[in-house]
Backbone as a chain_set.jsonl record, in Angstrom:
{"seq": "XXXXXXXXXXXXXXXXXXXXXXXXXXXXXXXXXXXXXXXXXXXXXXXXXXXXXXXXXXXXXXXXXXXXXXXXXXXXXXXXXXXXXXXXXXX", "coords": {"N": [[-8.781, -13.253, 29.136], [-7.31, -11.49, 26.224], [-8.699, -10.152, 23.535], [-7.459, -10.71, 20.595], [-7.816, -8.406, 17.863], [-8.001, -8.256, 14.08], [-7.098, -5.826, 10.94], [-9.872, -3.555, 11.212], [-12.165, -3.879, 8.312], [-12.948, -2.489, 5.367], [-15.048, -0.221, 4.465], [-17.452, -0.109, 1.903], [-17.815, 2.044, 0.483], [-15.869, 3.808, 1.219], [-12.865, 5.002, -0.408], [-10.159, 4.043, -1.439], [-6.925, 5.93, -1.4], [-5.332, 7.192, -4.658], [-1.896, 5.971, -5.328], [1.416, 7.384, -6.37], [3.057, 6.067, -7.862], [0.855, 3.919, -8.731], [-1.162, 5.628, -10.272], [0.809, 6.368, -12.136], [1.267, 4.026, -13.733], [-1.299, 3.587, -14.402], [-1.546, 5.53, -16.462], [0.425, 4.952, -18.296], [-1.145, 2.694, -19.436], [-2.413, 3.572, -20.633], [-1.132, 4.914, -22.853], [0.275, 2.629, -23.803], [-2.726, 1.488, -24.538], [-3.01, 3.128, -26.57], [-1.68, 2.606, -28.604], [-1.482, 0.238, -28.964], [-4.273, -0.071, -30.133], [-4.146, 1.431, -32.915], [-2.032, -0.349, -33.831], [-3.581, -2.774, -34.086], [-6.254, -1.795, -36.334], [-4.562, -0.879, -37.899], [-3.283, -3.495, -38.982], [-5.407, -4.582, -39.344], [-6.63, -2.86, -41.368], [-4.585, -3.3, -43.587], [-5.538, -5.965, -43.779], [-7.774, -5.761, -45.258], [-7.821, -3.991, -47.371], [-5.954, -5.402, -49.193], [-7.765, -7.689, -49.168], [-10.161, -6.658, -50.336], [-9.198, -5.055, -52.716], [-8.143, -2.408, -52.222], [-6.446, -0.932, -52.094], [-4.537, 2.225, -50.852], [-6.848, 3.12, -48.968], [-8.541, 1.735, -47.063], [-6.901, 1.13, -45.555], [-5.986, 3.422, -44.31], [-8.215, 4.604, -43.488], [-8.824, 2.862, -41.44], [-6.484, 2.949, -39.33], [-7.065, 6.066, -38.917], [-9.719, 5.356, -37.612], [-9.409, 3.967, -35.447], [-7.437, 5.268, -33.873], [-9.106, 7.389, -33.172], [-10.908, 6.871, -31.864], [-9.197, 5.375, -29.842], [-8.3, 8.104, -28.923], [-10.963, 9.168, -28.366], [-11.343, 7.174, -25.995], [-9.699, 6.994, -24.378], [-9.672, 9.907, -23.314], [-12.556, 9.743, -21.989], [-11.918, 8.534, -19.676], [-9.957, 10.097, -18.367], [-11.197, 11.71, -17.868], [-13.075, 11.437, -16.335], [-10.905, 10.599, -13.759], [-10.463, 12.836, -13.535], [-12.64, 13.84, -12.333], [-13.208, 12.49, -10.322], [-11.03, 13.037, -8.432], [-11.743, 15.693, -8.042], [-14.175, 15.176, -6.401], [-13.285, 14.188, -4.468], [-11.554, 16.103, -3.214], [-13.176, 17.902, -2.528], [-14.37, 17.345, -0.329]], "CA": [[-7.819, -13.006, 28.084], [-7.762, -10.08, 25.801], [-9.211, -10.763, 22.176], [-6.709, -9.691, 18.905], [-8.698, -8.28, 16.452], [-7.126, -7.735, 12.742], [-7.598, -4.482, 11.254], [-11.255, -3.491, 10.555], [-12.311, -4.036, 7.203], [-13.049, -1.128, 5.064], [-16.413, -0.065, 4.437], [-17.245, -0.324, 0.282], [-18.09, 3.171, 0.06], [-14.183, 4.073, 1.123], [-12.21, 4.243, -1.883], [-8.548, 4.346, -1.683], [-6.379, 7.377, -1.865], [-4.288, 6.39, -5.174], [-0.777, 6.237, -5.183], [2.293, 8.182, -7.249], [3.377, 4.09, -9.03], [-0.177, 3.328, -9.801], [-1.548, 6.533, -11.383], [2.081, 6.312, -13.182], [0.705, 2.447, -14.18], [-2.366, 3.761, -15.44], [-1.092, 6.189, -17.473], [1.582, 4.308, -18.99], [-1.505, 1.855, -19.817], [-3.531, 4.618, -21.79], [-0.58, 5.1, -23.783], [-0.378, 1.091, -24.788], [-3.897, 1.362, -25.219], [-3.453, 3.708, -27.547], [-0.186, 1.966, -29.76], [-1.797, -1.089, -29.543], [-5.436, 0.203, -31.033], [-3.515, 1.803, -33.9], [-1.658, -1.253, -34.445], [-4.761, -3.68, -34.613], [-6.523, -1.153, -36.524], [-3.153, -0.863, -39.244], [-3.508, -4.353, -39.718], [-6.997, -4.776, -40.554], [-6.515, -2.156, -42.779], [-4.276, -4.141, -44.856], [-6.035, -6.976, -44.385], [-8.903, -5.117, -45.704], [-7.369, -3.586, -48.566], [-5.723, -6.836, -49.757], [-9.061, -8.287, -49.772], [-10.493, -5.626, -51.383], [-8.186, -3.839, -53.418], [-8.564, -1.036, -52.215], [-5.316, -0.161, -51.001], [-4.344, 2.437, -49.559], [-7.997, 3.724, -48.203], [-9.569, 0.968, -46.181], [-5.833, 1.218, -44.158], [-5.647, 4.584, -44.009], [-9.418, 4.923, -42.945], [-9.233, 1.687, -40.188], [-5.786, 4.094, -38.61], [-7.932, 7.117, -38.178], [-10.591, 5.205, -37.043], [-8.88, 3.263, -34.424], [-6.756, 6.094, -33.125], [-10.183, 8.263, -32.719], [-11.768, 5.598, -30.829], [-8.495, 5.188, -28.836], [-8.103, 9.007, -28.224], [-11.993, 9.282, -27.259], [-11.478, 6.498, -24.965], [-8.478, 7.82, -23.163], [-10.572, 11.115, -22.781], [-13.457, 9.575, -21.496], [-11.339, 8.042, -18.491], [-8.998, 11.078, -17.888], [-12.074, 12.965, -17.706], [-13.579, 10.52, -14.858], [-10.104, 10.474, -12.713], [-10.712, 13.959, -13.008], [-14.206, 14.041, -11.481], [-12.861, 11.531, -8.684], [-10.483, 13.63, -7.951], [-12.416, 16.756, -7.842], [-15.138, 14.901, -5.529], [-12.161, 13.696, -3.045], [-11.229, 17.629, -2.798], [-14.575, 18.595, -1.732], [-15.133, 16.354, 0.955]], "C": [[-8.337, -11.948, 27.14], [-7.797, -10.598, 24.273], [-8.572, -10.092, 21.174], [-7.578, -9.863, 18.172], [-7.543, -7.788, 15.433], [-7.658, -6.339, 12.54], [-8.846, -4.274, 10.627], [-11.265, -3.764, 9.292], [-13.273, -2.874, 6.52], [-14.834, -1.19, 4.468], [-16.407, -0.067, 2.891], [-17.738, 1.065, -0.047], [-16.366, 4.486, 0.628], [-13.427, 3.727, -0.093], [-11.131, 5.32, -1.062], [-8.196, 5.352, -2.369], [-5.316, 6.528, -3.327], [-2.662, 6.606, -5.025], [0.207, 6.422, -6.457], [2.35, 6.983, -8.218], [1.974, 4.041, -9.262], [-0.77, 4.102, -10.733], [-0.419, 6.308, -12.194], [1.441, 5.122, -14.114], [-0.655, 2.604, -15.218], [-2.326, 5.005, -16.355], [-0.314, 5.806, -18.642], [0.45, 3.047, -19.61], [-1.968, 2.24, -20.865], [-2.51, 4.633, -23.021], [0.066, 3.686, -24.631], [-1.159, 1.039, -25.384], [-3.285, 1.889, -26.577], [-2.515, 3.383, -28.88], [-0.711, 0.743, -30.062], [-3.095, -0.852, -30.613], [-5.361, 0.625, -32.745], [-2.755, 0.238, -34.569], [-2.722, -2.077, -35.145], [-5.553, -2.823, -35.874], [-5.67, -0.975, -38.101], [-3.613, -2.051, -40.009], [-4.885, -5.258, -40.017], [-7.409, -3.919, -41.234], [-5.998, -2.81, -43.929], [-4.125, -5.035, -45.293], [-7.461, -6.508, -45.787], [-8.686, -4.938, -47.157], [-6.675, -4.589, -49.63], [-6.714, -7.204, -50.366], [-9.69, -7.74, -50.728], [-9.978, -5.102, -52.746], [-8.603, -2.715, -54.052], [-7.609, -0.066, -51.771], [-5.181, 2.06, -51.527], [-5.991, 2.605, -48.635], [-8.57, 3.002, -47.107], [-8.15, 1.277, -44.722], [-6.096, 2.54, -43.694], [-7.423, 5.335, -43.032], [-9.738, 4.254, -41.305], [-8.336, 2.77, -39.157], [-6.923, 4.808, -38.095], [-9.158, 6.376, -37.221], [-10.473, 4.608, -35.443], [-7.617, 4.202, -33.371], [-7.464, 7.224, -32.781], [-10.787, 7.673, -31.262], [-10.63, 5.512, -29.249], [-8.552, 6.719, -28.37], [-9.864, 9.393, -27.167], [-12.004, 8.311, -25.602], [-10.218, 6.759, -23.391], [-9.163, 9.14, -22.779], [-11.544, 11.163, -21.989], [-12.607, 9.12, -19.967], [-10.169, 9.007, -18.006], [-10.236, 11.947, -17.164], [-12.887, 11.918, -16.13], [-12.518, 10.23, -13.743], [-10.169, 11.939, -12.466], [-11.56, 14.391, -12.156], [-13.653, 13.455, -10.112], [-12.006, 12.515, -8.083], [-10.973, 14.913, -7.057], [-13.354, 16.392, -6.44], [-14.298, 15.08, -4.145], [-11.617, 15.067, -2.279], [-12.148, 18.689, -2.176], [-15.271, 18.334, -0.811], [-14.186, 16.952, 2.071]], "O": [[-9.498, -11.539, 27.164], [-6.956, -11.404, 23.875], [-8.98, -8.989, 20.811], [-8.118, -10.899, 17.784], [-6.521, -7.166, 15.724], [-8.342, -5.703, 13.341], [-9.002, -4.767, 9.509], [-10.112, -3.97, 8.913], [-14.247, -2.428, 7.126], [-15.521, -2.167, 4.172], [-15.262, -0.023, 2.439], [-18.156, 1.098, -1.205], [-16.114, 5.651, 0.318], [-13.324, 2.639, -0.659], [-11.117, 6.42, -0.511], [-8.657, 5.772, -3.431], [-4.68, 5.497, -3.111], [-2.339, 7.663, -4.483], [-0.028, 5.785, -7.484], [1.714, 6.983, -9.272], [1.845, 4.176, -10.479], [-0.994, 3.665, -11.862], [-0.811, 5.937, -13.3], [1.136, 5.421, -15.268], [-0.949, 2.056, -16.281], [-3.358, 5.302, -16.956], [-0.424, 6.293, -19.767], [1.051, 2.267, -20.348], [-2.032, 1.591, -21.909], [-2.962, 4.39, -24.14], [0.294, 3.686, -25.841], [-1.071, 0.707, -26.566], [-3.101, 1.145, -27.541], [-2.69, 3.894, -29.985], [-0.532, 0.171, -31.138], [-3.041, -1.321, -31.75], [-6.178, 0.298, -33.606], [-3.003, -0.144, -35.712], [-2.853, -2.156, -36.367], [-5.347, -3.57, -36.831], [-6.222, -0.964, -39.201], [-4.121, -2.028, -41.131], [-5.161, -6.244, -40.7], [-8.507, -4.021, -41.782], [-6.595, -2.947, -44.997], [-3.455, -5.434, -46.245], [-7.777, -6.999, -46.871], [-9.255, -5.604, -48.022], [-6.909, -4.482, -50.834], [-6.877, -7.207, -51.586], [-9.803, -8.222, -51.855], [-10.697, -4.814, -53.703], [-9.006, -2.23, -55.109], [-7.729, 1.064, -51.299], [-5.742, 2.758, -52.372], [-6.037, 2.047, -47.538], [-9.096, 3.648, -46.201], [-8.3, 1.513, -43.523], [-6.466, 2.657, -42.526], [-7.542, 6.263, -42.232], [-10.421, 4.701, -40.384], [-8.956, 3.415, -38.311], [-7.633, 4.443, -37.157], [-9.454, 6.892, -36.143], [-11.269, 4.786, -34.521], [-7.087, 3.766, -32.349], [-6.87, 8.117, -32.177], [-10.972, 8.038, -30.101], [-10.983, 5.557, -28.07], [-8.915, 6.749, -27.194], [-10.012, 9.7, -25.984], [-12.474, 8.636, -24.512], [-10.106, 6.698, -22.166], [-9.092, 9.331, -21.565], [-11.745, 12.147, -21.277], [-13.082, 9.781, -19.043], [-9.419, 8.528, -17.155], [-10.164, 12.652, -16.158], [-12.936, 12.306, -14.963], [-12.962, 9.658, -12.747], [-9.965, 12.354, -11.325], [-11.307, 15.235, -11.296], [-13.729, 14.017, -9.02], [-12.413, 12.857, -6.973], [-10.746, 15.144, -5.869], [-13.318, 17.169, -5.485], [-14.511, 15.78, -3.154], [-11.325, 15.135, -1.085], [-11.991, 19.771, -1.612], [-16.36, 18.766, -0.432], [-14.297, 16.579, 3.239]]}, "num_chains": 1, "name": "protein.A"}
């Protein structure tokens, strides 16, 4: 009798080509990230400033700080699908 095999199993140094819906998915996440970081960020500003009273500055300082943080961090991971990419084009 003749033996069914399933289909090989991928070696861990194969990485998946991505596809049009998931890059879309992770794009569309960066830009949550980055509404939500601002949000959190808003409102521990004016928790901050409450506490303090210090309004506006501690808000207006937590914003910038939390929409830096979010834009470095979206940069840092654009800039690494870039590299992957680049590698995958040179092979």
């Amino acid at each position: 009798m003749r033996e069914e095999r399933g289909p090989e199993p991928r070696r861990p140094d194969e990485e998946r080509e991505p596809t049009a819906g998931s890059s879309v998915a992770v794009y569309a996440g960066l830009g949550l990230q980055f509404a939500v970081a601002i949000l959190v960020f808003l409102y521990l500003g004016q928790w901050l400033d409450r506490r303090f009273g210090t309004e506006p500055w501690l808000l207006l300082i937590s914003v910038f700080l939390g929409a830096g943080g979010s834009l470095y961090s979206i940069y840092r991971k654009l800039m690494a699908d870039l590299r992957r990419q680049e590698e995958r084009r040179s092979r």
